[in-house]
MITOR-768330 format. One line per field, with one value per residue: x, y, z of N, C-alpha, C in turn. Coordinates in steps of 0.1 Angstrom, whole numbers. Example, Ala and Ser with C-alpha at 12.3 -4.5 7.8 and 13.67 -1.06 7.14 Angstrom:
2
n.c1: (132, 128) .
n.c2: (-57, -22) .
n.c3: (78, 71) .
ca.c1: (123, 137) .
ca.c2: (-45, -11) .
ca.c3: (78, 71) .
c.c1: (132, 129) .
c.c2: (-33, 0) .
c.c3: (78, 79) .
//
This chain:
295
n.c1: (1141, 1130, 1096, 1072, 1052, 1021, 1026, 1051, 1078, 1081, 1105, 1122, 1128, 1099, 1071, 1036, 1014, 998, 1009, 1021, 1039, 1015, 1021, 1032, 1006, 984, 1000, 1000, 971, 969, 981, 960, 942, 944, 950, 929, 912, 923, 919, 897, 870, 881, 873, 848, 835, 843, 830, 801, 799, 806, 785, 762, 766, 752, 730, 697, 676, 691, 706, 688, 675, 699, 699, 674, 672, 669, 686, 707, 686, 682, 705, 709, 686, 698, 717, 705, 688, 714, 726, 703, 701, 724, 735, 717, 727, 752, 752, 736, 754, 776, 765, 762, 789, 803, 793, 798, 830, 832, 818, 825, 849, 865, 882, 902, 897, 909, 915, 890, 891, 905, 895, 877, 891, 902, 887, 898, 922, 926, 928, 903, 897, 909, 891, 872, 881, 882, 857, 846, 867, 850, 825, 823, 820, 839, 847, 853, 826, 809, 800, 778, 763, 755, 743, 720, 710, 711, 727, 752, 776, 782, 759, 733, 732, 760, 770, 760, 770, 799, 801, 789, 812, 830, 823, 818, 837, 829, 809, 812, 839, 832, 817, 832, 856, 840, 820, 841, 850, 834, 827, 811, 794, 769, 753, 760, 749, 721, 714, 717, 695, 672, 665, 660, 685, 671, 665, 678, 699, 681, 673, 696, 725, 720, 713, 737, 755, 745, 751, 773, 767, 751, 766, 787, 765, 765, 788, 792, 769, 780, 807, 795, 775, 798, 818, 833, 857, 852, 829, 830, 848, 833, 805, 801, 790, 765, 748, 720, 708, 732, 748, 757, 755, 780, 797, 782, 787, 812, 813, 797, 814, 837, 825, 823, 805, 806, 788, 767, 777, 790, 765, 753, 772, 771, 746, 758, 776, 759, 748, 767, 774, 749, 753, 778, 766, 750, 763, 777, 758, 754, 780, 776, 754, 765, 786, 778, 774, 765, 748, 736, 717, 706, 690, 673, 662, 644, 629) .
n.c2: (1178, 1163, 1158, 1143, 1157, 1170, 1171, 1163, 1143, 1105, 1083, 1064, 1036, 1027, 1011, 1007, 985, 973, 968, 942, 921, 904, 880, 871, 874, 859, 835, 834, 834, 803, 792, 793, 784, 759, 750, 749, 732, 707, 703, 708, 711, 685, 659, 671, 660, 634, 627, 632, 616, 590, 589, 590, 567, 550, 550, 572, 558, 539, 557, 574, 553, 550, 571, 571, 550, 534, 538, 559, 577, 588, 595, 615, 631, 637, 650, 678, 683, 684, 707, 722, 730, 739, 761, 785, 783, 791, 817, 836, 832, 844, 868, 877, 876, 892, 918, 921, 921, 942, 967, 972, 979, 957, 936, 907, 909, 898, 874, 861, 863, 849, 828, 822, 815, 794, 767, 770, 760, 737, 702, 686, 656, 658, 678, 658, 638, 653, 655, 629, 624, 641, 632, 609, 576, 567, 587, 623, 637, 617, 590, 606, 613, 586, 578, 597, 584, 597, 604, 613, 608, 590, 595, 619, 642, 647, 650, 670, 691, 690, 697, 721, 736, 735, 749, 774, 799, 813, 830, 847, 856, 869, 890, 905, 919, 935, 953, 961, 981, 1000, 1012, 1028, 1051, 1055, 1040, 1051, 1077, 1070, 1058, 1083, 1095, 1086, 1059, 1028, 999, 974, 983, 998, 981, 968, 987, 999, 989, 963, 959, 976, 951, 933, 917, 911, 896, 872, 862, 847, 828, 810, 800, 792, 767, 753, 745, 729, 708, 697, 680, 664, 645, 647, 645, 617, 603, 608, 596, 573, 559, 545, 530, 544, 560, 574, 584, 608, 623, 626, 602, 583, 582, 574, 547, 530, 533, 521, 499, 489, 496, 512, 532, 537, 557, 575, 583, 594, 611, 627, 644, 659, 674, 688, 707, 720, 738, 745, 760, 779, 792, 808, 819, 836, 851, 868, 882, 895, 912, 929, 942, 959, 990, 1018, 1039, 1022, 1009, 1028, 1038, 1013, 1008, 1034, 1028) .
n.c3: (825, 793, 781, 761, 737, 722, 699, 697, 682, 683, 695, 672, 676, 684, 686, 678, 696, 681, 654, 646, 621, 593, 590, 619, 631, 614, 625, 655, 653, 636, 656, 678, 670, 662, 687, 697, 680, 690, 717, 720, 699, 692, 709, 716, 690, 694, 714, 710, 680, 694, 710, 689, 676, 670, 663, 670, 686, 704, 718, 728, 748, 766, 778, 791, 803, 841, 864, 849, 847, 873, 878, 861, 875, 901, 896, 885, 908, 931, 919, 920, 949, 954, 939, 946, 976, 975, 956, 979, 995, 979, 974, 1001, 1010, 988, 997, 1024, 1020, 1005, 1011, 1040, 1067, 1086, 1110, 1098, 1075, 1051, 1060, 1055, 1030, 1019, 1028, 1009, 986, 992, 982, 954, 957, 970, 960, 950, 959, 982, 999, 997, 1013, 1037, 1046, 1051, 1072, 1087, 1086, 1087, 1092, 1113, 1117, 1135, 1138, 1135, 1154, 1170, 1148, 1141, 1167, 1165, 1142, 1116, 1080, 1069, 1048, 1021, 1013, 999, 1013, 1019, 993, 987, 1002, 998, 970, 973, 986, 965, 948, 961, 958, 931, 925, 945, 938, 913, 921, 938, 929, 906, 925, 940, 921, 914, 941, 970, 970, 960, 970, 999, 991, 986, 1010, 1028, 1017, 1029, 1019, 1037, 1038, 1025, 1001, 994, 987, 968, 944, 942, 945, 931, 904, 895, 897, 884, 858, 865, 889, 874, 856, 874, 886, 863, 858, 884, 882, 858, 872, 893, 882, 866, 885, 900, 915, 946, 952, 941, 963, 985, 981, 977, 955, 946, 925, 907, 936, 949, 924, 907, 871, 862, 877, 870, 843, 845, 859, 834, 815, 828, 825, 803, 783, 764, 744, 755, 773, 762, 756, 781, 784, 762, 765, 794, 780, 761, 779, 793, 764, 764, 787, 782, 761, 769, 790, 770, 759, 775, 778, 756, 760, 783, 773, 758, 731, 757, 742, 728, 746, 760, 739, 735, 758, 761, 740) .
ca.c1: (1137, 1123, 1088, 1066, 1039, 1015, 1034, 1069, 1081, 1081, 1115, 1124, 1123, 1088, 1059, 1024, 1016, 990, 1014, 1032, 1037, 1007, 1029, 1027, 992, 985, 1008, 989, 956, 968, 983, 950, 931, 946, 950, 911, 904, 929, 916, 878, 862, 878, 867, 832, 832, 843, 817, 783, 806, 805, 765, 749, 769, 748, 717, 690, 668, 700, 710, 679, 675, 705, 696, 660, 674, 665, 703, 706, 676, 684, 716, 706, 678, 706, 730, 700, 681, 721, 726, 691, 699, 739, 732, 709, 731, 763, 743, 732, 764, 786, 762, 766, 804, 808, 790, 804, 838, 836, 815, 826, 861, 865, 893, 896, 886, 919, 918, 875, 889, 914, 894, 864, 898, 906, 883, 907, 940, 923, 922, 888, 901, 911, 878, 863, 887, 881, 850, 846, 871, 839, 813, 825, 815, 850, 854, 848, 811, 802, 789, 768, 755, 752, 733, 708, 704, 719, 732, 755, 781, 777, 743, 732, 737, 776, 774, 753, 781, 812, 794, 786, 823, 837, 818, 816, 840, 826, 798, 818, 849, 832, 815, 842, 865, 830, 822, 852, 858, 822, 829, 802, 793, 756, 746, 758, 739, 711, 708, 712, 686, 664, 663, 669, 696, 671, 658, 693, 704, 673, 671, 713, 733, 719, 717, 751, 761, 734, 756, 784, 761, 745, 780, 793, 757, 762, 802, 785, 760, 787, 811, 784, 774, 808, 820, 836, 867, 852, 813, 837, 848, 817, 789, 799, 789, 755, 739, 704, 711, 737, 757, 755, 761, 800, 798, 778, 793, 823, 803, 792, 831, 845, 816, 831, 793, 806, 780, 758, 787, 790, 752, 754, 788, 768, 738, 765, 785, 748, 745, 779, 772, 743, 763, 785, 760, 744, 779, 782, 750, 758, 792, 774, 746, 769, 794, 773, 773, 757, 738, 726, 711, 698, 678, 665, 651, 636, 614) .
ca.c2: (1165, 1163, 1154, 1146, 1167, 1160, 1171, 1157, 1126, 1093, 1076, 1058, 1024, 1027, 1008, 1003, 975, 963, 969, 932, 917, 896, 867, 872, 876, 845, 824, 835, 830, 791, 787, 792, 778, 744, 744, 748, 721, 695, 701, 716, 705, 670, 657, 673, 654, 622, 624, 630, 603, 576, 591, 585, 559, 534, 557, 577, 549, 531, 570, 575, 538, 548, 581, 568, 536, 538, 545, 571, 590, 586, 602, 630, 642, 640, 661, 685, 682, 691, 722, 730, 733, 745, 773, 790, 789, 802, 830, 841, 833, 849, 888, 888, 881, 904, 931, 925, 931, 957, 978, 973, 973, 948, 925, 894, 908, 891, 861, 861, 860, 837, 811, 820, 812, 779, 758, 764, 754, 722, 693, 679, 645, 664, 678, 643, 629, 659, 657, 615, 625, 650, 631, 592, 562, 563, 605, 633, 634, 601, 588, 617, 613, 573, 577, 602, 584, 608, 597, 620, 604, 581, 598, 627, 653, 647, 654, 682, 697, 690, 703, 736, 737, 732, 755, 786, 809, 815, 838, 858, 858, 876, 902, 917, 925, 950, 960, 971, 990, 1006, 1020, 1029, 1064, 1058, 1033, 1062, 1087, 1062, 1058, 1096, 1103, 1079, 1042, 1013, 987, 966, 991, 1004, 970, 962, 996, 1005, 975, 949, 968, 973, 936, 923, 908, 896, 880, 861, 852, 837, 817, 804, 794, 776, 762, 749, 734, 722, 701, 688, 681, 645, 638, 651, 635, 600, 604, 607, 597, 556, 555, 534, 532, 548, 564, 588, 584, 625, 620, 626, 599, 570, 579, 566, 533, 528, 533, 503, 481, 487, 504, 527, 539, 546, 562, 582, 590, 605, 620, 641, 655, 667, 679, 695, 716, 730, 742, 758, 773, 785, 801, 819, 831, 843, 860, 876, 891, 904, 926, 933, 949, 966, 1005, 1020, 1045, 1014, 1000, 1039, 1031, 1002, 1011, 1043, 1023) .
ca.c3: (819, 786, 782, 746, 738, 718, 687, 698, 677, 691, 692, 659, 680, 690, 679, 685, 699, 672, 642, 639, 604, 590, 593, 633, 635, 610, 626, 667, 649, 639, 668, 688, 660, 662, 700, 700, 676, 695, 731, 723, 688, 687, 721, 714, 683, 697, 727, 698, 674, 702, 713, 683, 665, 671, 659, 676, 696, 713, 727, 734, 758, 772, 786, 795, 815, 854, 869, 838, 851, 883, 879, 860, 880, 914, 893, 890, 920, 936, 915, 922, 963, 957, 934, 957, 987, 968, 950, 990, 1001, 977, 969, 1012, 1011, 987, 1001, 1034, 1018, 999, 1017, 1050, 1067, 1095, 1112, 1098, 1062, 1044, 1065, 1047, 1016, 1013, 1030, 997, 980, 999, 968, 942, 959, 975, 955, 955, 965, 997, 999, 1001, 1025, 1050, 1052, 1054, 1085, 1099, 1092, 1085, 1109, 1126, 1118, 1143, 1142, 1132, 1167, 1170, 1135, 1142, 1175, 1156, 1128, 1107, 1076, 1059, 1044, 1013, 1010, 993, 1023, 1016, 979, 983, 1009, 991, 958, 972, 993, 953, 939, 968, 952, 921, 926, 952, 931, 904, 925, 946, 926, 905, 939, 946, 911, 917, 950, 973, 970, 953, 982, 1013, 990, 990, 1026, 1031, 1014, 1038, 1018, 1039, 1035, 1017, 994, 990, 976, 957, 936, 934, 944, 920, 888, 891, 894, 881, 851, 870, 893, 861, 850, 884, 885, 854, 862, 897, 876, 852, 879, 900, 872, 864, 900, 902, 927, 958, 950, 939, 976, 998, 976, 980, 940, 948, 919, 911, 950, 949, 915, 897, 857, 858, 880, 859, 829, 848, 859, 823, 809, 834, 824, 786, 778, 757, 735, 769, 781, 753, 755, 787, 783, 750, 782, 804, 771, 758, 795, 790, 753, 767, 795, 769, 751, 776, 795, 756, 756, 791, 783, 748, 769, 790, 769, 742, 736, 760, 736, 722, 755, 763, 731, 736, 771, 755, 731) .
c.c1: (1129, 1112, 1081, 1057, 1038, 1021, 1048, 1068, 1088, 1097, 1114, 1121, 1111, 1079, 1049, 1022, 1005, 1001, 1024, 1027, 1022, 1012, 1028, 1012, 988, 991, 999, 976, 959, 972, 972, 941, 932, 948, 939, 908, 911, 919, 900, 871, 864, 873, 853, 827, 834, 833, 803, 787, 797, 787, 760, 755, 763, 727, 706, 688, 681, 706, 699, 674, 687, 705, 681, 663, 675, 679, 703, 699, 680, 694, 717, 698, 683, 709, 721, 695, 704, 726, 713, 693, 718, 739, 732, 719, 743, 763, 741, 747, 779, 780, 771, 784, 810, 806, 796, 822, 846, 830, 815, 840, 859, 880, 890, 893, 893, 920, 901, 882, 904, 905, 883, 876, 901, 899, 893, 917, 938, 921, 906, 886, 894, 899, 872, 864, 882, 869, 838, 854, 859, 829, 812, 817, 826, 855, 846, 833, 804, 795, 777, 760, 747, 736, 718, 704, 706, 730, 739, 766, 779, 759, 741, 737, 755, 775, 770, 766, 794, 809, 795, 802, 831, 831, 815, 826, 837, 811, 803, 830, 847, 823, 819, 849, 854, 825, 830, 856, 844, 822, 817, 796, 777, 750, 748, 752, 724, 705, 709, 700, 670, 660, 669, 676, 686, 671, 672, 702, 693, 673, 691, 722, 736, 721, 728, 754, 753, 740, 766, 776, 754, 756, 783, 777, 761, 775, 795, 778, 771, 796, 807, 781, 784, 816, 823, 850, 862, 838, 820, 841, 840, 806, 789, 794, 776, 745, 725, 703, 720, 755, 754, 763, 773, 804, 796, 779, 809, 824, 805, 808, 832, 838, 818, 816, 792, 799, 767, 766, 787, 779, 750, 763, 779, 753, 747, 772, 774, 746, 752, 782, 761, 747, 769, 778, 750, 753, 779, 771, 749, 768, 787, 762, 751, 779, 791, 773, 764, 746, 731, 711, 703, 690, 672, 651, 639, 622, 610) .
c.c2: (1168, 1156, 1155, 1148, 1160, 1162, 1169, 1142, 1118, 1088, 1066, 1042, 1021, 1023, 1007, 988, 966, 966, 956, 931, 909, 883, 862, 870, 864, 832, 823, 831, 813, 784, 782, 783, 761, 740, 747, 734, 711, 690, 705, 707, 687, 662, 659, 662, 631, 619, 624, 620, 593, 579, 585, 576, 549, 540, 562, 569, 545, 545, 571, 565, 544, 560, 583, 557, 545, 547, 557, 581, 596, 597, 617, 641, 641, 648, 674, 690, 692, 705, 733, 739, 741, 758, 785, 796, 795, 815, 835, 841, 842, 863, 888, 888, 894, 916, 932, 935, 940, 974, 984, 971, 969, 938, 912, 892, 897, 879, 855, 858, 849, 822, 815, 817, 800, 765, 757, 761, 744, 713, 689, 666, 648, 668, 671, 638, 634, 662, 643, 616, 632, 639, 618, 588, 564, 581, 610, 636, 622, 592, 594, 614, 597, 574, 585, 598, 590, 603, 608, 615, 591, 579, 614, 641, 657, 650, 669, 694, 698, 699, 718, 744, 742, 747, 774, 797, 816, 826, 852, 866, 869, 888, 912, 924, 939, 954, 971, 985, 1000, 1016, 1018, 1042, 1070, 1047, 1042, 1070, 1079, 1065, 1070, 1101, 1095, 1065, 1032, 1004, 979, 974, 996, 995, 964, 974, 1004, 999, 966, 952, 971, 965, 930, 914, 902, 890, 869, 855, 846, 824, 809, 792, 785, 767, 750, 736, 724, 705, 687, 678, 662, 639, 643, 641, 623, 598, 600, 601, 579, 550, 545, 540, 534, 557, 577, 587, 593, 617, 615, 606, 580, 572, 572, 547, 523, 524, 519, 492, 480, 490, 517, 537, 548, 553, 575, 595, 601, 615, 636, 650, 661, 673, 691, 705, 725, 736, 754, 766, 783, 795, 809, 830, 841, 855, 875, 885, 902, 916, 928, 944, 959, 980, 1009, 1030, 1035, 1011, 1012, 1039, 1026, 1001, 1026, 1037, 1009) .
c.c3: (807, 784, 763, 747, 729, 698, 689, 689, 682, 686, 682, 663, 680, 675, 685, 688, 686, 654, 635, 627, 603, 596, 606, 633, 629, 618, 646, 662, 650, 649, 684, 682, 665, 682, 705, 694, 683, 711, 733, 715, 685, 701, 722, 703, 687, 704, 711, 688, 683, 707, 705, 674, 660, 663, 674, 689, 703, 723, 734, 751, 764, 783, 793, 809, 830, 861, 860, 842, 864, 884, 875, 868, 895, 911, 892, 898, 931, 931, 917, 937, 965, 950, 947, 968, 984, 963, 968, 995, 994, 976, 989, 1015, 1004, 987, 1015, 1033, 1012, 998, 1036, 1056, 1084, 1097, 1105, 1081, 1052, 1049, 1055, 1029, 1013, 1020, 1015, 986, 980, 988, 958, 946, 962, 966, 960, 961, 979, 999, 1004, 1014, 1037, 1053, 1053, 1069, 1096, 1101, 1090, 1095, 1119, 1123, 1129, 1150, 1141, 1142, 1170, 1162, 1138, 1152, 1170, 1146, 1116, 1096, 1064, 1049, 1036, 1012, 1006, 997, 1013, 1003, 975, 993, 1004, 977, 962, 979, 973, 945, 947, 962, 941, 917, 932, 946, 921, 906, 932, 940, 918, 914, 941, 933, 913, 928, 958, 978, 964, 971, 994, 1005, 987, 1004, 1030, 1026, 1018, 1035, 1031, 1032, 1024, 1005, 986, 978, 962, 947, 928, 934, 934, 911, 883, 890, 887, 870, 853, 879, 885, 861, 865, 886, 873, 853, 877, 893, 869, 859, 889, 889, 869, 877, 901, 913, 940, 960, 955, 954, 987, 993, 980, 963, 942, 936, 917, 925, 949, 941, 909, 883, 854, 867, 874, 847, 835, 851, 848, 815, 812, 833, 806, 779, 774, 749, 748, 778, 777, 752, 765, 788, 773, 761, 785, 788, 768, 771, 794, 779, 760, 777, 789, 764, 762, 786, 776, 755, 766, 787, 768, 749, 778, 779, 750, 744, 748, 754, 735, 733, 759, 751, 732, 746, 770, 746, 737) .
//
C-alpha cells in the first residue's frame, strides 16, 4: 500500500479546508451576520425601544411598583436556593461518574438528561399530579399543612428540576477527558478525599464549573412553562419576572412590560459577558497565565 510521507505530493483534488474563495467566506460571514441581527440585536432593541420610550422616570415607576419588586426579588431569592443545590448536585454526579464505575451508571446519566427532553409544561403537570390537592401526596401535604403547590416550594422544585443538568453536563464530559491518574497519585501519597478534591480536582474544573453556574444561573432566571404551571401566577406571591412581564403584556401595559422585559434582558447581557470573560481565561496561552502567576 502506498502511504505519503512527508515529502509525497498531495493529490491534485485536495484542498485545505480553510482555502475557499473570498466570495464563500463573505457570503458565511453575512449569512451569520444577518441571522444575528434578525433573532439577537433587533429583539434587544425592541425590548430597551419599548423600556425607555416613554423616558427614564415612567421605567423607572415601573420597575419600583410593589408586584414588580416583588417579582424580581422571587426570581432572585429562587436562583439564590437553586444554584447552590445544582452546583452540589452536579461536582458529586460528576465525580461519581467519572471516577467511579458502578451499575446503574448509564441509567444516572440519562435521567441528568431527562430536563432537556421534557417539556417544561410536563414538568408542571407532573408534579401538580405529586403534590396537588387531588395528586399523590396532596392529603398528606393537606393534613400537615403543607403547602407546596401554587406556593413558592413548587417553583423552587420545578426551577431546580429545569435547570439540574447544566452544571453536571459541563463537568463530565472534562472529567472524563482529564482522567484520574493525579487524584489516585494524590491519595497514594496520603491526602484524603477532601483534600484530594480541594487541592487537584477543582483547579482542574474550576472553569467549567464557572461556566455551567453561569448557564444555571441563566436558565434559572428565564424559566417560564413549568413555574406558569405550579406557581398559580398570584401576584406579589409567587409571580418570578418572566412571569409578570406576562401579566403586564395581557393587561396591554406595555411600556411596564417592556421595563421589566429590559432587567431580565440586562441579567442575560451580563451573563453573556461573564460566560465571555470565562471562556477568555480559560483559553489564553498558557505561558501567558505562567506569567501572570509569577508576578
Amino acid at each position: 500500500m502506498k502511504t505519503l510521507t512527508a515529502t509525497s505530493t498531495l493529490p491534485a483534488r485536495w484542498h485545505a479546508p480553510t482555502t475557499e474563495s473570498p466570495a464563500i467566506r463573505w457570503l458565511l460571514t453575512f449569512i451569520a451576520l444577518v441571522f444575528l441581527a434578525i433573532f439577537l440585536v433587533l429583539p434587544l432593541a425592541v425590548v430597551l425601544y419599548g423600556a425607555f420610550e416613554q423616558g427614564l422616570r415612567v421605567w423607572w415607576d415601573a420597575i419600583t411598583e410593589p408586584d414588580a419588586v416583588a417579582a424580581i426579588q422571587l426570581s432572585l431569592f429562587v436562583v439564590a436556593i437553586v444554584v447552590p443545590i445544582n452546583f452540589v448536585f452536579g461536582v458529586a454526579a460528576a465525580w461519581a461518574i467519572t471516577k467511579f464505575e458502578f451499575r446503574g451508571k448509564a441509567i444516572l446519566i440519562s435521567f441528568i438528561d431527562m430536563p432537556f427532553a421534557i417539556s417544561p409544561v410536563v414538568v408542571g403537570l407532573i408534579f401538580i399530579i405529586l403534590f396537588g390537592t387531588q395528586g399523590w401526596l396532596g392529603p398528606w401535604l393537606a393534613a400537615h399543612e403543607l403547602r407546596i403547590i401554587f406556593a413558592v416550594p413548587a417553583i423552587i422544585f420545578v426551577v431546580a428540576f429545569g435547570t439540574l443538568p447544566f452544571i453536571a453536563r459541563e463537568l463530565i464530559p472534562l472529567m472524563q477527558q482529564q482522567g484520574k491518574d493525579e487524584e489516585e497519585a494524590s491519595l497514594s501519597l496520603g491526602a484524603n478525599g477532601w483534600k484530594t478534591f480541594w487541592y487537584v480536582t477543582l483547579p482542574n474544573i474550576k472553569w467549567g464549573l464557572i461556566y455551567g453556574v453561569i448557564l444555571c444561573n441563566a436558565r434559572a432566571l428565564g424559566e417560564f412553562g413549568a413555574v406558569a404551571m405550579v406557581s398559580g401566577r398570584i401576584r406579589g406571591e409567587t409571580n418570578t419576572m418572566p412571569l409578570h412581564i406576562e401579566v403586564l403584556y395581557n393587561e396591554y401595559l406595555f411600556t411596564a412590560a417592556f421595563a421589566v422585559s429590559s432587567l431580565l434582558t440586562g441579567l442575560a447581557l451580563i451573563t453573556l459577558a461573564i460566560k465571555g470573560i470565562v471562556e477568555w481565561l480559560d483559553t489564553r496561552p498558557y505561558s501567558l497565565i505562567a506569567k501572570e502567576n509569577k508576578t
